[in-house]
C-alpha positions as CSV (number, residue, x, y, z in Angstrom):
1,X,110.6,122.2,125.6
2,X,112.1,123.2,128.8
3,X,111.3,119.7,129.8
4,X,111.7,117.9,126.7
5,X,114.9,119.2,125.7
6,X,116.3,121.7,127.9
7,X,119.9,122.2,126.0
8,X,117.4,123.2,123.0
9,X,115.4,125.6,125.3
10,X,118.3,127.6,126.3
11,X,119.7,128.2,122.8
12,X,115.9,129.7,122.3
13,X,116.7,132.0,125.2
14,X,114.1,131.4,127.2
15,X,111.5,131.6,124.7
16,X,109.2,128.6,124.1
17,X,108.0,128.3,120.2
18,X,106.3,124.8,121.3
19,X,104.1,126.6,123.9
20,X,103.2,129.0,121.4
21,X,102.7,127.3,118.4
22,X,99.9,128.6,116.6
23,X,99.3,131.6,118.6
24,X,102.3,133.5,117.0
25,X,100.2,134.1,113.6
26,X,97.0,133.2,112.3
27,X,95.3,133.1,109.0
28,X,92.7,135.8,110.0
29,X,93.0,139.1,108.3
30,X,93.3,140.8,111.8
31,X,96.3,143.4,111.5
32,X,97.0,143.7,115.2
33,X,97.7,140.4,117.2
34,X,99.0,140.3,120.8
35,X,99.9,136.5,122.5
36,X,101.9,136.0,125.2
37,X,102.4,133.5,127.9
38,X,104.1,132.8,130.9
39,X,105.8,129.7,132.5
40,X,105.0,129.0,135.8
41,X,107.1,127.0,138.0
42,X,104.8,124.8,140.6
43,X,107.3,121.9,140.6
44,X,105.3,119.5,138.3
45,X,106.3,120.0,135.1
46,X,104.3,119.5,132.0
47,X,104.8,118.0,128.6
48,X,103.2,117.6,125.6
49,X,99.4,116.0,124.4
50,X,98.3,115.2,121.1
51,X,97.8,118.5,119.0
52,X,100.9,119.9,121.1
53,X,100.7,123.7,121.4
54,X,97.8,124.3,119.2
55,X,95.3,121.9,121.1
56,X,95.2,125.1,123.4
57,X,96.2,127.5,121.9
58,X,93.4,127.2,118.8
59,X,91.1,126.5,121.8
60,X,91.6,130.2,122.8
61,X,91.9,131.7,119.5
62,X,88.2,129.7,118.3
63,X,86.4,130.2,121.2
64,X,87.4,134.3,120.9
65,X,86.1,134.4,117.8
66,X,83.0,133.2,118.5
67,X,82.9,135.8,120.9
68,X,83.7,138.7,118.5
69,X,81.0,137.2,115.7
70,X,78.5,137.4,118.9
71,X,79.5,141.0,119.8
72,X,79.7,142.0,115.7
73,X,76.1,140.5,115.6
74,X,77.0,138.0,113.1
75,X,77.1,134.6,112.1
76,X,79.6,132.4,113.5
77,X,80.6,130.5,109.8
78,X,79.9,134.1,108.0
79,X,82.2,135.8,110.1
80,X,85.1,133.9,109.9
81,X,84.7,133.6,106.0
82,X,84.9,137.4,105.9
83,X,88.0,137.6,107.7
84,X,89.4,135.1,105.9
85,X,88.6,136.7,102.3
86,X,92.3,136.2,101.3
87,X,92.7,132.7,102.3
88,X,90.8,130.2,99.6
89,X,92.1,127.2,101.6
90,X,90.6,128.3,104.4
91,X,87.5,129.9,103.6
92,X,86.7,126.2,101.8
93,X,86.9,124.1,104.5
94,X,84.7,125.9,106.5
95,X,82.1,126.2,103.7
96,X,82.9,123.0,103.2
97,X,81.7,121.5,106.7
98,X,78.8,124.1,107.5
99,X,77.3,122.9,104.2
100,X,78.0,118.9,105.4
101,X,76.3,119.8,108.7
102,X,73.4,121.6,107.8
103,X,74.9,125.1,110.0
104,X,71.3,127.0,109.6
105,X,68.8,124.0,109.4
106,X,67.2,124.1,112.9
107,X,68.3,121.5,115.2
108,X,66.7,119.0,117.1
109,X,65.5,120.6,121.1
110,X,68.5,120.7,123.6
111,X,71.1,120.5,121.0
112,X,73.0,123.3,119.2
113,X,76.1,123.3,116.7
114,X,79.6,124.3,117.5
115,X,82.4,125.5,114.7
116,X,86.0,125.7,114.8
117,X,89.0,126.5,112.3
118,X,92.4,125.7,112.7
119,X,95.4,126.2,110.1
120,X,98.2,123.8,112.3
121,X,100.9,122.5,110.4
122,X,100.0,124.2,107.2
123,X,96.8,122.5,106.9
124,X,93.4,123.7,106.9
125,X,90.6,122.2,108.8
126,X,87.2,122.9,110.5
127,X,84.8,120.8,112.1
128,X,81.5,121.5,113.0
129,X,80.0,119.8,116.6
130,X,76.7,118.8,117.3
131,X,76.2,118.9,121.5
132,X,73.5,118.6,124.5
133,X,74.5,119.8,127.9
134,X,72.5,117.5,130.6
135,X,70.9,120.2,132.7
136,X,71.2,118.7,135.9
137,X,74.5,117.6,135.9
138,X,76.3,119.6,133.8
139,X,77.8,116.9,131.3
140,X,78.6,117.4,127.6
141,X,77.7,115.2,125.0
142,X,78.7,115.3,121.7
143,X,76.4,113.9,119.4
144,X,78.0,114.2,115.6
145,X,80.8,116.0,114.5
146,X,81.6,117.0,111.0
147,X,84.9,117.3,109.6
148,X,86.6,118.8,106.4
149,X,90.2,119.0,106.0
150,X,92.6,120.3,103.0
151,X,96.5,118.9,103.8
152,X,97.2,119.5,100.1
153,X,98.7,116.5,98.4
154,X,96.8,113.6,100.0
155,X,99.0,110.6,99.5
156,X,96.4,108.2,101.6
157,X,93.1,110.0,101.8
158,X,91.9,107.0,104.1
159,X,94.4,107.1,106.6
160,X,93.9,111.1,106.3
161,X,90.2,110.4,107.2
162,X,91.3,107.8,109.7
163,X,93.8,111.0,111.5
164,X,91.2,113.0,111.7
165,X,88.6,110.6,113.4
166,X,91.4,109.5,116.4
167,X,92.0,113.1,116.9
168,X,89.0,114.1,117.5
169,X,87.7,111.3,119.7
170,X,91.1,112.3,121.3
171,X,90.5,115.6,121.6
172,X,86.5,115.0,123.2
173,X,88.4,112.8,125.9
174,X,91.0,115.1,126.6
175,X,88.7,118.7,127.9
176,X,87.4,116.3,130.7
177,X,90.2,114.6,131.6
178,X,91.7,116.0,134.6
179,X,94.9,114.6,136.7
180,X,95.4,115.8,140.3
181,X,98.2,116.0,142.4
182,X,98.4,115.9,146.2
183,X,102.1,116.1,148.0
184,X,103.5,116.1,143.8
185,X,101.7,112.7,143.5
186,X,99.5,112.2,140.4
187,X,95.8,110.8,142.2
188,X,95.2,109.1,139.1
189,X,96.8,106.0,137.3
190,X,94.9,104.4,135.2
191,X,91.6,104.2,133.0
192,X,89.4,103.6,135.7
193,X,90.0,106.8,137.1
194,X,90.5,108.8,134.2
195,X,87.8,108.5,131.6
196,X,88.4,108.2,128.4
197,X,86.1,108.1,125.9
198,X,83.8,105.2,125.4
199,X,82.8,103.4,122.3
200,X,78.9,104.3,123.5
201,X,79.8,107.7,124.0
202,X,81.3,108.3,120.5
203,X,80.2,110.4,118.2
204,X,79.4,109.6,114.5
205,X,82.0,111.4,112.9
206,X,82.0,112.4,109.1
207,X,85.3,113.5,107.2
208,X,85.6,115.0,104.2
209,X,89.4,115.0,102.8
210,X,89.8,117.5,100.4
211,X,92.4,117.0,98.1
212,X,94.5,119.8,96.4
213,X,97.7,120.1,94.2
214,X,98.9,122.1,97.5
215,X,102.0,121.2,99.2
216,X,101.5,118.5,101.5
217,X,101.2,119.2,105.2
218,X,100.9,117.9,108.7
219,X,97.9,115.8,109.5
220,X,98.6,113.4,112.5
221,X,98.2,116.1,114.9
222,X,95.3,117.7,113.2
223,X,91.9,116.3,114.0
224,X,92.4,117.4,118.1
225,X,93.1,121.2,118.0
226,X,89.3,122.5,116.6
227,X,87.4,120.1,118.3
228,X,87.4,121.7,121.7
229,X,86.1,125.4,120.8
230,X,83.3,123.5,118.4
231,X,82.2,122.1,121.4
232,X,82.7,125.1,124.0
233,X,81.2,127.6,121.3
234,X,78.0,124.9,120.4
235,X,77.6,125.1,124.3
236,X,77.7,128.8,124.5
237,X,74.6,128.9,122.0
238,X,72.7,126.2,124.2
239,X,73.5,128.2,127.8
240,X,74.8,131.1,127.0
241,X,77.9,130.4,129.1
242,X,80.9,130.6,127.8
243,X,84.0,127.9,128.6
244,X,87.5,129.5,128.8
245,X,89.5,126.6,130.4
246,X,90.5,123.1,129.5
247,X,89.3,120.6,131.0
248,X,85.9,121.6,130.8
249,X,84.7,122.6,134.5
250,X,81.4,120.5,134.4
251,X,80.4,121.8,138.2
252,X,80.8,125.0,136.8
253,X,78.5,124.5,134.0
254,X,75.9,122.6,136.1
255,X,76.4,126.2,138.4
């Protein structure tokens, strides 16, 4: 917001709720939370990407709790269910996808699943990623994706679906897009140097909209903020490598 709207900024005294959206609280029954961040000035200044401040910060918060269920010995889906034994929204999306991807059936060689949670904008959704890492090059691809999403009151359940779908095949573009500066020029300008995501590279998506008597809540922003950590954590069970920065480093995973 200190770009966006600077007059706004100050009257927040210096604190940024946009860069911090969705780290501030989360629906995990965790009792002590620490986030914090801190605004570097490097002369290019950055604004916002679909998902805003939870297509990252969700992408750090998901990708951690795959790590804890790895270090508590636990299942990925099982563990996040426990923690969220309080919240029946929650705990139903992601029963709700592990059950529409098949979470324990074996999987085909090279591939492995991903899952993510995110409760943006007061509305729950999880998504489950199917993904092969090529082993000489280091590329991701994402094969099928699995999506189930409560937003409460669904006025249009298709163009809910349809949200969804964008944002994710969003989202799968956006951790390896990657612009680069030299002399505060941007090196790229236009598609053919940054890929975005092409029809034959899509996955099949499948969404499930599942409609409650809840208050309705946000959705165009929804379908990017899991996608990422369903994708990092699927290639953590494939490598055993774990990916902590967005865009996705594919020399580094190829290393």
């Amino acid at each position: 917001m200190y770009r966006a709207l600077p007059p706004l900024f100050e009257t927040w005294k210096g604190f940024d709720h946009v860069v911090m959206e969705g780290a501030e609280e989360t629906e995990y029954g965790i009792p002590n939370v620490g986030a914090e961040y801190l605004r570097e000035q490097r002369g290019i200044e950055v604004g916002f990407w679909r998902g805003v401040g939870n297509g990252y910060t969700k992408f750090a918060i998901e990708t951690l709790m795959d790590e804890a269920a790895a270090v508590a010995g636990k299942d990925a889906v099982d563990y996040r269910v426990q923690l969220l034994s309080k919240k029946p929204r929650a705990q139903a999306v992601i029963r709700a996808v592990a059950d529409m991807a098949g979470w324990k059936r074996k999987r085909p060689a090279g591939r492995a699943l991903g899952i993510a949670y995110s409760d943006a904008w007061e509305t729950h959704c999880a998504q489950v990623a199917e993904v092969s890492v090529d082993r000489k090059t280091g590329a991701i691809r994402v094969h099928e994706v699995w999506c189930a999403v409560d937003c409460g009151v669904a006025l249009q359940p298709g163009n809910v679906a349809d949200q969804m779908e964008s944002g994710i095949v969003y989202g799968i573009s956006a951790f390896r897009q990657k612009v680069m500066f030299k002399d505060g020029e941007p090196q790229q300008s236009n598609f053919h140097d940054y890929p975005v995501l092409r029809m034959n590279e899509t996955p099949r998506i499948t969404t499930k909209v599942i409609v409650t008597d809840s208050k309705p809540g946000g959705i165009g922003e929804v379908g990017t903020p899991p996608i990422a950590p369903a994708v990092a954590n699927a290639v953590f069970r494939l490598t055993g490598k774990r990916l902590r920065s967005l865009p996705f480093d594919q020399a580094l995973l190829k290393a």
